[in-house]
N, C-alpha and C positions, 0 to 999 in steps of 0.2 A: 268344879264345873259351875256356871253362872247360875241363874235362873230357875227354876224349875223346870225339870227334867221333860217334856214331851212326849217321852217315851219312858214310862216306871214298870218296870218286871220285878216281883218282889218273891222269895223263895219258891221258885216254880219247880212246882214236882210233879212227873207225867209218868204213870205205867201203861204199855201197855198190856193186860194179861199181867203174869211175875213176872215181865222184864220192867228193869226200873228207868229208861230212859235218862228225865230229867231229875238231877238231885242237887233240890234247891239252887237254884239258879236267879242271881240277881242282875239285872242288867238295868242302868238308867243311858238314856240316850237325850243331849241337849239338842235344843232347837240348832238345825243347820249344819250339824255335825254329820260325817259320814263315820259310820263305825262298822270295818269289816270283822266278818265272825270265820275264823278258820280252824282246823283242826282236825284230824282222819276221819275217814269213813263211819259213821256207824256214832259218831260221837256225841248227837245228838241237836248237831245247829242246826238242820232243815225243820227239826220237830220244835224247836224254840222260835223258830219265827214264826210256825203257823197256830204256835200259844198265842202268840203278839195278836195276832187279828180274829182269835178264836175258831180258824177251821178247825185246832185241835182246843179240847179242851183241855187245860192244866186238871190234871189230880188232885193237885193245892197250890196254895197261891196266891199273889194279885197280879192284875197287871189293866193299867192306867194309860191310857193312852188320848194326847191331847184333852187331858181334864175327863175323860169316858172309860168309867170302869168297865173293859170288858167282858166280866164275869156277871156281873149283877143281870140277873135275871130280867129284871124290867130293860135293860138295854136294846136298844133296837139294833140287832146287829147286823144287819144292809144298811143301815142309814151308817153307824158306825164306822162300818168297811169302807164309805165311800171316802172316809180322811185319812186313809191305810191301804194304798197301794199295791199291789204284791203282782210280781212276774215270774214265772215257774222257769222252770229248765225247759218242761215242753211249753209250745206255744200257748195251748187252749182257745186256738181260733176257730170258728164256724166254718168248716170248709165252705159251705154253698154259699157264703157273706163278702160281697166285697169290704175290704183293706176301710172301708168309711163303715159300712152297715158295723163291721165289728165294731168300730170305735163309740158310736150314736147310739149302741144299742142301752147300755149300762146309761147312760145320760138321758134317754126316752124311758125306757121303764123302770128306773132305780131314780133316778133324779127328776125326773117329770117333767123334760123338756121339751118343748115342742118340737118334729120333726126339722122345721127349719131353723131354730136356735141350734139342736146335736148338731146339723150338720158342719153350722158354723163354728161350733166350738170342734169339732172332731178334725175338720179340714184345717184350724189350728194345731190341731195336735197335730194330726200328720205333716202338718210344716218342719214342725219344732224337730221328730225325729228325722227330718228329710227324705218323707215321702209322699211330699204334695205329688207327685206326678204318678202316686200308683193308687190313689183312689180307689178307682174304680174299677183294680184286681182284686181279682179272688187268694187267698193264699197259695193255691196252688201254682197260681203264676208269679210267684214273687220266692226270691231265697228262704233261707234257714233264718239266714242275717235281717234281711228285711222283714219276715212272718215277728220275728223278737222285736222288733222294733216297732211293729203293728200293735204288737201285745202292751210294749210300753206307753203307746200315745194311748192305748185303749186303758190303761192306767190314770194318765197323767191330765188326762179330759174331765177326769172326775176333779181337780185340783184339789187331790187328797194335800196331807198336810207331811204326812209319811210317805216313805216308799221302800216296801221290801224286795230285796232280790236275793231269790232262793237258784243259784246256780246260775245264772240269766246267759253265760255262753258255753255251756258244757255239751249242747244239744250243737253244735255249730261246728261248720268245718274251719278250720285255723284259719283262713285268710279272711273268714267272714266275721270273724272277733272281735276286729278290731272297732267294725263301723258299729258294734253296739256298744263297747266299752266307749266309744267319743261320744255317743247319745247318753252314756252316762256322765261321764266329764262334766257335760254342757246342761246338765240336771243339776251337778254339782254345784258349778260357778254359779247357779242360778238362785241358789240357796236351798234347794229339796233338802231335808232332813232325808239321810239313806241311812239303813242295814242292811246288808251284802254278804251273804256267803257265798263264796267262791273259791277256785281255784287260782284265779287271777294274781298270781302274787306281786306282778311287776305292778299291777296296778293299785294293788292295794298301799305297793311303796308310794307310788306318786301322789296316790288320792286322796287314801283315808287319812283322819283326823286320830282315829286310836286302832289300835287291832286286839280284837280279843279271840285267844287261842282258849278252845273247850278240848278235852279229853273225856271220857267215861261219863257222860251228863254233868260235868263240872265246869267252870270256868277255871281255869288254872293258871292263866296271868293275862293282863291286859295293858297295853301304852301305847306310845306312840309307834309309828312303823319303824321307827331307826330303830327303836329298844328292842322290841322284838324281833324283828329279824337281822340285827347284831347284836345283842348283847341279854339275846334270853337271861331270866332270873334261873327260873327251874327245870330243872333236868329234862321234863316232859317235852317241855318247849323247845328244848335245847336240839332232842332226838329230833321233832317232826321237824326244825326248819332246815335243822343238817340233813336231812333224809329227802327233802322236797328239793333244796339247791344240790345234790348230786344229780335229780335228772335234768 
């Protein structure tokens, strides 16, 4: 990999209680690189991305991100979050907020913009995922598919430098998948540095730049999307992606 890494996770170990989650877990991620994170239930990638931006705390560890150590105490970690993206499986929209108020709000009171500068940046964002024309809805009046895509420009307004997706269409009915998976795409060609966990495996063949399969809080192989989903190294890998292409 070129450069320095953007994204340094360095032996991260996370208990919760005696459960051991993460055991030691390294990950580097290069500027503009998409790297999808897959691997069974329970295995530990939802909990490794919210180390990445500190919702969780590692146990032990480092982890680096755009030159900001997120562990260091002195770090201000709002100001931090706002170069670290992250869109959940649920939406986390303010029901009573129109489709803008959610987007403006993180950029008036985290970035200190003035009402008429958020709006302008936010009415951007919602361009970019193509939802200039719902404004000035509420979530309730807008899909699964569109609330996720709310969530994203309400991400992407911030012009983090990262962007995590933790599940981002698991919450979604099939037919509405697609319109966020192309709002991701078009993150992509854009140049966003992403991490993606998902179930999304077609897309992960098309998209990502490496795929890293975890097991039992471990990473247990990592390459490009042809290796891994033809020509696994280790047995582990071998079982979950023959086990995923039978359904």
């Amino acid at each position: 990999m070129s450069s320095k890494p953007i994204v340094e996770a360095r032996g991260i170990h996370k208990h919760f209680g005696a459960v051991h989650v993460l055991k030691g877990v390294d990950l580097r991620v290069a500027e503009r690189e998409l790297v999808f994170i897959i691997g069974p239930s329970g295995s530990g990638k939802s909990t490794l991305l919210r180390c990445l931006n500190r919702l969780e705390a590692p146990s032990s560890g480092s982890v680096v991100v755009d030159g900001i150590d997120m562990l260091d105490p002195k770090t201000d970690i709002n100001h931090a979050r706002q170069r670290i993206g992250m869109v959940f499986q649920s939406f986390n929209l303010y029901p009573h907020m129109t489709a803008l108020g959610n987007v403006t709000l993180a950029l008036r009171k985290v970035a200190g913009k003035s009402r008429t500068e958020a709006e302008a940046i936010g009415r951007a964002a919602l361009d970019r995922v193509g939802l200039a024309d719902r404004a000035e809805h509420t979530p309730g009046q807008l899909s699964g598919g569109q609330q996720q895509r709310v969530a994203i420009a309400r991400a992407i307004a911030l012009e983090p430098r990262v962007m995590l997706f933790d599940e981002p269409t698991s919450a979604l009915d099939p037919e509405l998948v697609g319109s966020v998976l192309e709002v991701m795409r078009s993150l992509r060609e854009s140049g966003m540095t992403m991490v993606v966990v998902s179930h999304e495996m077609g897309f992960a063949r098309a998209a990502a730049d490496r795929v890293v399969f975890m097991d039992h809080g471990q990473i247990v192989e990592q390459g490009a999307p042809a290796e891994i989903f033809e020509a696994p190294k280790e047995e582990r890998t071998r079982a979950f992606i023959g086990q995923i292409q039978r359904h």
